[in-house]
C-alpha positions as CSV (number, residue, x, y, z in Angstrom):
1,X,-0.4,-42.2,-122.6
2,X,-1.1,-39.6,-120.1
3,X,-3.5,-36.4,-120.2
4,X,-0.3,-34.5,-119.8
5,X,0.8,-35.9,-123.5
6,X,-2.9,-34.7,-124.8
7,X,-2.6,-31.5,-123.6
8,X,0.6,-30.7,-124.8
9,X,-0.5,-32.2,-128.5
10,X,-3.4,-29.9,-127.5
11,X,-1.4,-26.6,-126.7
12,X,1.1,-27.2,-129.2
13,X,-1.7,-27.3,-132.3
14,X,-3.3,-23.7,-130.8
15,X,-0.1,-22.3,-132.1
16,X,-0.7,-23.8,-135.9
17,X,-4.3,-23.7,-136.0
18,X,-7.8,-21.4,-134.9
19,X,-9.5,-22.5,-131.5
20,X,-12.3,-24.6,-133.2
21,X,-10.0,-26.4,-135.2
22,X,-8.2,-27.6,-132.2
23,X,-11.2,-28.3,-130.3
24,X,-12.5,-30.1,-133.1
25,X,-9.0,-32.5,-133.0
26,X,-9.8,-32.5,-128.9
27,X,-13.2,-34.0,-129.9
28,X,-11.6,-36.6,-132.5
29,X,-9.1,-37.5,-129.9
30,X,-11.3,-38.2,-127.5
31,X,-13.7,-40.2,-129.3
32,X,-10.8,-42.5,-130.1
33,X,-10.0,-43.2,-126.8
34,X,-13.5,-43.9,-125.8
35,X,-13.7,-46.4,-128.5
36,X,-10.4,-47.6,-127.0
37,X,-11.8,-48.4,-123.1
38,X,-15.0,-49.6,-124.5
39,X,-12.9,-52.1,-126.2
40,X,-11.0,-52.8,-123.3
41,X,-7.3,-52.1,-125.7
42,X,-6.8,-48.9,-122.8
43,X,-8.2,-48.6,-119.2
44,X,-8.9,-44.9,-119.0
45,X,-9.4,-42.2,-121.3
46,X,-6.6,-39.5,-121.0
47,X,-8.1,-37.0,-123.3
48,X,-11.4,-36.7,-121.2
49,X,-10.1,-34.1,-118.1
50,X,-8.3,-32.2,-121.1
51,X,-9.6,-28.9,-121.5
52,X,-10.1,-26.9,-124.8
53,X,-9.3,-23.8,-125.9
54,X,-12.3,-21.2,-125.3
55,X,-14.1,-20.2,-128.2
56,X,-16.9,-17.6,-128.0
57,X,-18.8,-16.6,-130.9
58,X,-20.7,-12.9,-130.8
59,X,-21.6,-12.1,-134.1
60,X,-22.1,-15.1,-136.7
61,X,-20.3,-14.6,-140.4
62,X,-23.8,-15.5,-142.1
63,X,-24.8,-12.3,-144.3
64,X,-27.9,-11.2,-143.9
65,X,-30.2,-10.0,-146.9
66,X,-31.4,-6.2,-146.2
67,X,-35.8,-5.9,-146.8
68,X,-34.8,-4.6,-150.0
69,X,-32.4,-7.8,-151.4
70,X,-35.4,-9.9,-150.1
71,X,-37.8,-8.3,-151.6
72,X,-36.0,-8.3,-155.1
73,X,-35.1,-12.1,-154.4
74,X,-39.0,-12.7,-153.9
75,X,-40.5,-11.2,-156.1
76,X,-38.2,-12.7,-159.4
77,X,-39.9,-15.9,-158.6
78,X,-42.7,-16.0,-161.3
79,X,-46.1,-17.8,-159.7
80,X,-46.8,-19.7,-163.4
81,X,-45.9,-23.1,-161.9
82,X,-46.8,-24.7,-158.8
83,X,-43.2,-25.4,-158.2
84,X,-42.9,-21.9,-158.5
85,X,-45.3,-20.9,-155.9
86,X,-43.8,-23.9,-153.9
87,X,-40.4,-21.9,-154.0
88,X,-41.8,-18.3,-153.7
89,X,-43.8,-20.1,-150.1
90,X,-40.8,-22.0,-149.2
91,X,-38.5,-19.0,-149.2
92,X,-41.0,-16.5,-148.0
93,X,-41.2,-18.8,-145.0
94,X,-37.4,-18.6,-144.4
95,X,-37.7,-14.9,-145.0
96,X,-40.9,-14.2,-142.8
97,X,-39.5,-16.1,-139.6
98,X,-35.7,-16.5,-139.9
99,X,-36.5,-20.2,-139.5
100,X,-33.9,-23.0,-140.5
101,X,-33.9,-24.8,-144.0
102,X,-33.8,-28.1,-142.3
103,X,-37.3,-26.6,-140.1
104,X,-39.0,-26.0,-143.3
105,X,-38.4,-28.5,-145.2
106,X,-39.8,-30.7,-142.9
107,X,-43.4,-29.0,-142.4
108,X,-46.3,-30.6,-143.1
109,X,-49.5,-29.1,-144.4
110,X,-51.1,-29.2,-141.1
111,X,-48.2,-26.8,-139.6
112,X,-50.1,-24.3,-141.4
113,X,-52.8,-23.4,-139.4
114,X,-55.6,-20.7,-138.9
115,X,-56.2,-19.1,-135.8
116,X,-58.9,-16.4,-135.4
117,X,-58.1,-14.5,-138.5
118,X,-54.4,-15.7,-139.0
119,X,-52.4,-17.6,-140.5
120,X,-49.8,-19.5,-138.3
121,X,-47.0,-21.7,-139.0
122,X,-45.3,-24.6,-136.7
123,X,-41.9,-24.6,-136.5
124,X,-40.0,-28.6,-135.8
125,X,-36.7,-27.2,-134.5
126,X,-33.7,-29.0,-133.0
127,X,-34.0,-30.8,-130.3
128,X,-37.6,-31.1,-130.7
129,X,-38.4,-27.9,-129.8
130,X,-42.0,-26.8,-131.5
131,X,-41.7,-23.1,-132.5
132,X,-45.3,-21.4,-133.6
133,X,-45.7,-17.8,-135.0
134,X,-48.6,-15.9,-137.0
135,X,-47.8,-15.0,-140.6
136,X,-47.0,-12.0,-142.1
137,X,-49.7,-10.8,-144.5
138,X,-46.9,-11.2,-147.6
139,X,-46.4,-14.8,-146.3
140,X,-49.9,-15.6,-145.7
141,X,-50.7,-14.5,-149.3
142,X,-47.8,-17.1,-150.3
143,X,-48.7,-20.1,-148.5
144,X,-52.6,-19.7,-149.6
145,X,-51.6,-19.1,-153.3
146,X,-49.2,-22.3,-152.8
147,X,-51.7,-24.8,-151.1
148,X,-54.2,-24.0,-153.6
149,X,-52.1,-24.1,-156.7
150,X,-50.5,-27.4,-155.9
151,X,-53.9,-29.2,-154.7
152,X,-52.3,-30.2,-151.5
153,X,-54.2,-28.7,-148.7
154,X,-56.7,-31.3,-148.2
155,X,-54.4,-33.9,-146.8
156,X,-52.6,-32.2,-144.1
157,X,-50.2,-34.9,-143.1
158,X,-48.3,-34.7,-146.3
159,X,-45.6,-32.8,-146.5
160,X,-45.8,-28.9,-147.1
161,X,-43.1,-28.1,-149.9
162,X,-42.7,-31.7,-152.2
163,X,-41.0,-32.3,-155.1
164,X,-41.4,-34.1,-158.1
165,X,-40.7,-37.2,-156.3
166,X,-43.1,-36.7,-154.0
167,X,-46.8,-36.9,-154.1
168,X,-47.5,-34.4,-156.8
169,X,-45.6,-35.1,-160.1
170,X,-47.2,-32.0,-161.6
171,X,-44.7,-29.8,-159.6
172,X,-42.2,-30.9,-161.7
173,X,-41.3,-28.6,-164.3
C-alpha cells in the first residue's frame, strides 16, 4: 500500500461524504497503520503525508439562549431544596461566564473565592488552562445562597456542585 492508494480512498469519499467525516476516516486510517509499524506487520505508514480535506468552522451550530430565555430558565428553578440551589448555582455559573459543563463540574469550593469585595470563580479548562473571572451580582447571590444552604463551604477542597452520592446525602431529593 502506497500514500497514492490513501489518497485516492481519501478523494474518492469527499465525493460521498462532508469534509469532517472524511477527515475523521483519514484519522482512523492512520491510526491503523501506526498500530501496524509499531507492530512491525508494515514498515512505513502511507497515510501519514496524506493530506485532508480543509475544514474551517466560523460560526458554531450551538444555539444560544437570548438574556430573556436565561432569565426564564433561571428563575423556574425553585430555591426549596439544596439540590435546587445547587442547580440554580450550577447553571448560573454556565450562564454568567459561558464556561464548559465539564469546567464546572469539576470546581471545588475553594474556586470560589473573595477578592476585595467580589466574588470570583476559577475556571479548570482544557489543557490545564486556569481561567479566573469576578461574579456577576445575580451569580454571586447564587453561589452564596448555595454554599450556605448545602453546608459545604467550610471544606473547600470538596467538590462545588455534589450529588447525592457525594458528601451530602441531604441534596438528594
Amino acid at each position: 500500500m502506497r500514500p497514492f492508494h490513501v489518497a485516492a480512498y481519501i478523494e474518492g469519499l469527499q465525493k460521498k461524504i462532508a469534509a469532517p467525516s472524511v477527515k475523521l476516516q483519514l484519522a482512523a486510517i492512520r491510526m491503523l497503520f501506526d498500530w501496524l509499524v509499531v507492530s512491525q506487520v508494515v514498515p512505513t505508514n502511507p497515510a501519514s503525508s496524506v493530506k485532508g480535506p480543509k475544514h474551517v468552522v466560523k460560526k458554531g451550530k450551538t444555539p444560544v439562549l437570548s438574556a430573556e430565555e436565561a432569565r426564564v430558565m433561571i428563575d423556574s428553578i425553585g430555591t426549596d431544596s439544596p439540590a435546587d440551589l445547587r442547580d440554580r448555582a450550577l447553571i448560573g455559573i454556565m450562564v454568567y461566564t459561558f464556561a464548559r459543563v465539564g469546567a464546572v463540574t469539576k470546581m471545588r469550593v475553594e474556586d470560589v473565592y473573595v477578592q476585595g469585595r467580589r466574588t470570583w470563580v476559577r475556571l479548570h479548562e482544557k489543557g490545564g488552562k486556569r481561567h479566573e473571572m469576578p461574579c456577576h451580582h445575580n451569580l454571586e447571590n447564587y453561589l452564596e445562597a448555595y454554599l450556605e444552604g448545602a453546608g459545604i463551604g467550610a471544606d473547600t477542597k470538596v467538590y462545588l456542585f455534589q450529588t447525592s452520592r457525594g458528601r451530602t446525602n441531604e441534596l438528594s431529593n
